[in-house]
N, C-alpha and C positions, 0 to 999 in steps of 0.2 A: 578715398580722398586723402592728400596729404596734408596734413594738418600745421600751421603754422607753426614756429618753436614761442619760447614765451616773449624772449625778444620782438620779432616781427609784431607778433600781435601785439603786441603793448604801445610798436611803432604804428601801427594801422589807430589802432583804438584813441593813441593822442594824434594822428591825423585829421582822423575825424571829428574828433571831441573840439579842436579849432575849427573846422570848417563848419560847426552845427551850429557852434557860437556866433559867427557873422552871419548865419541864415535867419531874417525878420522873419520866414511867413510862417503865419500863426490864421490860416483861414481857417472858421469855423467849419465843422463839418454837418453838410445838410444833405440828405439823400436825393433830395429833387435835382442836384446839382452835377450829378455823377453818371455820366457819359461814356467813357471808358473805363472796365477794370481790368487790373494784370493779378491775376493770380499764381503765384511763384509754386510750386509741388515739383524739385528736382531730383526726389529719390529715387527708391527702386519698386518692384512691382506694389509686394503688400502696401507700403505709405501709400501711394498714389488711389488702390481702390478704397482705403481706409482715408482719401477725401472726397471720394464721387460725391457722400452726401449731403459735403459741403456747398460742392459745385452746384447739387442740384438746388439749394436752397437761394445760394446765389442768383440761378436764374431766377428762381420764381421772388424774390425780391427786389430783382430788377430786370424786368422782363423783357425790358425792349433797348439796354447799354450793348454796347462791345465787348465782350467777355475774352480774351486774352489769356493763356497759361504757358508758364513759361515750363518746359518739361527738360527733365533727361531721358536719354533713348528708350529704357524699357516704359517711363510714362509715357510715353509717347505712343506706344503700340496700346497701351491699357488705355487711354482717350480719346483714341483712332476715330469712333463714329459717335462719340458724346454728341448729344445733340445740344448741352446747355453749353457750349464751348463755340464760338467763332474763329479762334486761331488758335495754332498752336506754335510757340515758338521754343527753336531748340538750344539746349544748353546744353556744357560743355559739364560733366560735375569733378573733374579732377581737376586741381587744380596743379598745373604744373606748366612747362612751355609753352604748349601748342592754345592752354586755357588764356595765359595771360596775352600769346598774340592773336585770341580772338577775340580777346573782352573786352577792347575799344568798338569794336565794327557792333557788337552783342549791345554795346551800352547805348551809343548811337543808334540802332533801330527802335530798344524801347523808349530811349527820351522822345524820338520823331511821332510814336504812337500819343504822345499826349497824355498819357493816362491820369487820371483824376485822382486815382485808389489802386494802392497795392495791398494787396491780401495774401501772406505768407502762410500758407498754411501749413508747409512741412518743405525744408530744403537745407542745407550745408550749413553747418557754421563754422567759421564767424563769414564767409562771401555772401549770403543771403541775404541781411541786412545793410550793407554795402548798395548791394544792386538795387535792392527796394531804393534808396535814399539816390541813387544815380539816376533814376527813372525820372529826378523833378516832381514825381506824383505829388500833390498838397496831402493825400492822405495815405498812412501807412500803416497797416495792422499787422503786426506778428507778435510772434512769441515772447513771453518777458521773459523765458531761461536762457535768451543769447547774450553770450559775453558783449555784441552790440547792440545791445536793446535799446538804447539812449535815441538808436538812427531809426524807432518808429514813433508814432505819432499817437500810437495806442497800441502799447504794449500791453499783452493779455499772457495770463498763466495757461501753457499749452500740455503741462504734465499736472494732472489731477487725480491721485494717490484714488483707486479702485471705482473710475469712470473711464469707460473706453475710450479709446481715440477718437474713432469715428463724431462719438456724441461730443466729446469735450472741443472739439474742431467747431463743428453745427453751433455749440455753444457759443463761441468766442465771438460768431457774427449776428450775435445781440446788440455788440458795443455798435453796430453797424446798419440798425432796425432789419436786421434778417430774421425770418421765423424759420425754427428747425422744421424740416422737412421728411423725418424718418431717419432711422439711420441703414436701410437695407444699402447696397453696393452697387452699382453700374460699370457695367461694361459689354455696350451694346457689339454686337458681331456685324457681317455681313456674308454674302453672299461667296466670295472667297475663302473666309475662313472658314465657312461649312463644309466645302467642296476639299480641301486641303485637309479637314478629319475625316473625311470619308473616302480619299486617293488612298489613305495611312490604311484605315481599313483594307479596303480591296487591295492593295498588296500586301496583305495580311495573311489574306485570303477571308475576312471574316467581315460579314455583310448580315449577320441576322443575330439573335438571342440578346442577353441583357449582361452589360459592362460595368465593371466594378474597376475603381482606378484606385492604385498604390503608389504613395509620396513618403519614403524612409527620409527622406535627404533634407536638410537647411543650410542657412545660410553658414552656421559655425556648424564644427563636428559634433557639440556636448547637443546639438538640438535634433540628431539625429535618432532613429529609433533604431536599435542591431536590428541588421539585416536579415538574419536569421529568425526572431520574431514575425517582422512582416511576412517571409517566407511562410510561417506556418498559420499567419493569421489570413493568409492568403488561399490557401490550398483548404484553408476550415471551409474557405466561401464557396471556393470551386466544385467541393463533394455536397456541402449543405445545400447550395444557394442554384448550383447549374451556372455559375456566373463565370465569364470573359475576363480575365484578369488583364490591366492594362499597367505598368510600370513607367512612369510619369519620371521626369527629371530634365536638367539639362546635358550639354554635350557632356561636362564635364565629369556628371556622376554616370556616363555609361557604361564604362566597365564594371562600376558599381552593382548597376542596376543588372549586367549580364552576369555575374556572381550571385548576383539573389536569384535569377533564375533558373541557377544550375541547382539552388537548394531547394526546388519547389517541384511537386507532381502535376501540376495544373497547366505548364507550360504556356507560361503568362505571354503577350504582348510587351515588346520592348518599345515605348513613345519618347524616353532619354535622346534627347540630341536627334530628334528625327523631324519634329515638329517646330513652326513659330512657336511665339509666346499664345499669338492670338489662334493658332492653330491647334496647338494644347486645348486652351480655353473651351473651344467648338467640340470638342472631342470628352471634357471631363463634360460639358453639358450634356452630352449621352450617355453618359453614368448614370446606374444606376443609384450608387453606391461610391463616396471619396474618403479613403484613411489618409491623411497625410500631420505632417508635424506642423509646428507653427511656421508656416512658410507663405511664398508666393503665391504656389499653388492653392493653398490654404484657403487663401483670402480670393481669389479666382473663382474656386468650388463655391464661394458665397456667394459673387455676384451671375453664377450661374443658374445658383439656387439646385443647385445639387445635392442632398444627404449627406452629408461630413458628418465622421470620426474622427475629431480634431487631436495629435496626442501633443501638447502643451510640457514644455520643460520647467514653468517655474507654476506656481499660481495666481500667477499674474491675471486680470482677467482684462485688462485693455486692451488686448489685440485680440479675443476670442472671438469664435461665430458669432456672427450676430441674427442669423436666421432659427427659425423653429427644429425645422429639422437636421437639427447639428446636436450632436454628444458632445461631449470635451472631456476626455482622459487627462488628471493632471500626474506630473510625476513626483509633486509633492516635497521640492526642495525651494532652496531660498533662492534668489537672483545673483547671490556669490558665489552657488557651488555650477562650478564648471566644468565636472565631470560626468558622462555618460553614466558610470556607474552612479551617481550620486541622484541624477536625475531619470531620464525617460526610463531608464533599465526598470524604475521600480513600476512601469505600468505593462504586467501582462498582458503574453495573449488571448486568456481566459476573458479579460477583461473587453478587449476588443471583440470577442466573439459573441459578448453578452449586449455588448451596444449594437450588434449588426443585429442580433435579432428583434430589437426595440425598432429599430428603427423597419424591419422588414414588416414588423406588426403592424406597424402604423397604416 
């Protein structure tokens, strides 16, 4: 996303800081009265399942409203068959040309929807709160760490120093009479996305035994684990374990992903840039066994409820498994050092072979 300069935003922010000024309404908020919600979640894979168990609490606190999310495209694939969801509308998250000449036609459809309540639970700043306050909604809950916080109507703290995200999300829709609901992950499949891990298969050639999947890759380089680790934390499984190794990633890391293959005796599956998101998904669900970094994939293996070896670059623990059977390898630096040596490098692969057998015992 392109990020405003200080100017602009300082121009936007006394825009609106005038126009909040001449807006009287000040309605009470009362749950019986809330008809439609929009809830905003414009990010990328992991935010999105790290609010399923917002959404689901939503429903079950209003069980019979309009439930609306406004998504960006990979949310979109991740809340494909949610069942607490009624629409899903699509957004654009960069901001640049082609964003500003759709974000009149974009503003106009939400204000036609009427919404009563917008609910921001994770999206762009500072356009988020812009769009909530476009909507007309009477009520607006987001985040109090946006530079426009001023343009909700109950601002809440969405960054809470060693609570995860998941829970501190579920939390915020207190201010809203919602009871948290768990924090496990959703992301229900269909009948397509099964058949599309199982085509990947058969032109595999591999149709039986037990699948262990490999995710070295994230979103920045410092979150990655050397390739050459995985490789032999890999080949540990293959001779111990009899297991199918499967190398997981998008188009981008494929060459990646066929270099770590050439270092490995196991002669893993390449799933890199072969697969949807949702056909990924279907396919770690047959896993045995998920290593991967703090990534999409990551948070995916959770709501599959798949075995994760999760390897974590900082010690952060907000974005961790949040299922039983997950390990979490940290690599024990602070959230300044941004170097591979500084972080994943220091979690062996002794270490990883010592969680796979924890988790085989189980």
């Amino acid at each position: 996303m392109v990020m405003p300069n200080p100017i602009s935003l300082a121009a936007i922010k006394a825009v609106f800081r005038v126009i909040k000024f001449f807006d009287k309404r000040n309605t009470p908020f009362d749950k019986q009265n809330i008809s439609n919600i929009l809830v905003i979640n414009t990010t990328a894979i992991g935010d999105t399942l790290l609010s399923t168990p917002a959404l689901r609490a939503i429903r079950k606190g209003f069980p019979s409203v309009y439930v609306a999310v406004l998504v960006s495209k990979p949310a979109k694939e991740i809340l494909l068959e949610n069942k607490y969801i009624n629409e899903l509308i699509d957004y654009q998250p960069r901001i640049n040309l082609p964003y500003l000449i759709k974000l009149p036609t974009l503003l106009k459809r939400l204000k036609s929807k009427r919404f009563d309540l917008v609910i921001a639970l994770h999206g762009n700043d500072p356009d988020t709160a812009p769009i909530a306050y476009l909507t007309c909604a009477s009520h607006r809950l987001g985040w109090q760490e946006s530079r426009l916080s001023f343009l909700f109507t109950m601002p809440v703290k969405m960054r809470v120093e060693n609570e995860h995200f998941a829970e501190v999300r579920v939390g915020a829709l207190s201010n809203i009479g919602v009871l948290p609901d768990g924090i496990e992950l959703d992301m229900p499949l269909n009948s397509k996305d099964e058949e599309e891990a199982v085509a990947f298969l058969k032109k595999n050639y591999f149709q039986k035994g037990i699948l262990a999947g490999l995710h070295p890759f994230g979103s920045k380089p410092y979150k990655w684990w050397p390739l050459d680790r995985m490789a032999r934390a890999g080949d540990y499984l293959y001779k111990k374990y009899n297991l199918q190794l499967i190398i997981f990633g998008g188009i981008k890391e494929r060459d990646k992903a066929i270099e770590m293959s050439s270092m490995m005796e196991a002669k893993p599956l390449i799933a890199a840039g072969e697969l949807s998101i949702r056909g990924s998904a279907a396919l770690i669900k047959k896993c045995r066994l998920f290593i991967t970094t703090d990534s999409g994939p990551m948070h995916i293996a959770q709501a599959m409820r798949t075995p994760t070896i999760a390897l974590l670059w900082s010690t952060s623990t907000q974005t961790c498994p949040v299922n039983q059977d997950s390990i979490v390898l940290y690599g024990n630096c602070s959230n300044k050092d941004k170097s591979p040596t500084l972080c994943t490098d220091k979690i062996l692969v002794e270490d990883v072979n010592n969680a796979a057998a924890k988790l085989f015992l189980k």
